[in-house]
N, C-alpha and C positions, 0 to 999 in steps of 0.2 A: 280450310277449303283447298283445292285441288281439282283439276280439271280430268277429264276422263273422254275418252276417245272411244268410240262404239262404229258397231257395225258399217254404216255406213262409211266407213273410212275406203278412200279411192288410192292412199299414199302416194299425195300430189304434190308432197313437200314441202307447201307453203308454210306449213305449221310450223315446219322443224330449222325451216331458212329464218325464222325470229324470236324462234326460243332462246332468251339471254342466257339459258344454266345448260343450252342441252341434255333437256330431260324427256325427251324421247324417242322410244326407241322401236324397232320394228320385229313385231313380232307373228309375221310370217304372212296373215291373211290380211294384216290393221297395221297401224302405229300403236300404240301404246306411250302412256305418260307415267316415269316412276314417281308415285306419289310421295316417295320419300328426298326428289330433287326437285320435285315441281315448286315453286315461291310465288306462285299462284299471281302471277301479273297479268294474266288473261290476254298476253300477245297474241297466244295459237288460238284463238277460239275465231274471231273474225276473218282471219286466214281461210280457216277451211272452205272449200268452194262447196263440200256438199252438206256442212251444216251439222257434222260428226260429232265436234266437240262442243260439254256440257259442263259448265261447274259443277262440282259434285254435289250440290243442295237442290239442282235442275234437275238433276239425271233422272228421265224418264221411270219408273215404278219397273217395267217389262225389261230395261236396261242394266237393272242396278248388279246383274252377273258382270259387266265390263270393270268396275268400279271395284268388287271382288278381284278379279281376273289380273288386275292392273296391280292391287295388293298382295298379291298372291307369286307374280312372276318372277322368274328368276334370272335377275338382269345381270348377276357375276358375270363375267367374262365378257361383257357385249359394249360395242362400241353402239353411242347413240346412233339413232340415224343420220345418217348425208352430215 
């Protein structure tokens, strides 16, 4: 499991201020979670103020392009967020 970050995402920080592994990162409109650093401790999910982040066994049906998106990106060269 692995957590995933969708649309609503406001990048208010909270998430990425108690991520143990720093495994998120910003990509451009959202945060993002690389699913290959995530260790799934579920710190960022109660964080979020607007309710963005989902386990990935929760992720909404209409969402599951984020969860894609999140597996697909390409975080070479990128400093996590904050």
């Amino acid at each position: 499991m692995t957590y995933v970050i969708t649309e609503a995402c406001i990048q208010a920080a909270m998430c990425t201020a108690v991520c143990p592994v720093d495994c998120i990162y910003d990509a451009g409109d959202h945060f993002i979670i690389n699913p290959e650093e995530c260790i799934d401790c579920g710190l960022c999910n109660p964080e979020c103020p607007v309710d963005a982040i989902y386990p990935d066994y929760q992720l909404p049906e209409e969402m599951e392009h984020y969860k894609t998106k999140a597996a697909e990106f390409d975080y070479s060269g990128m400093e996590p967020a904050f």
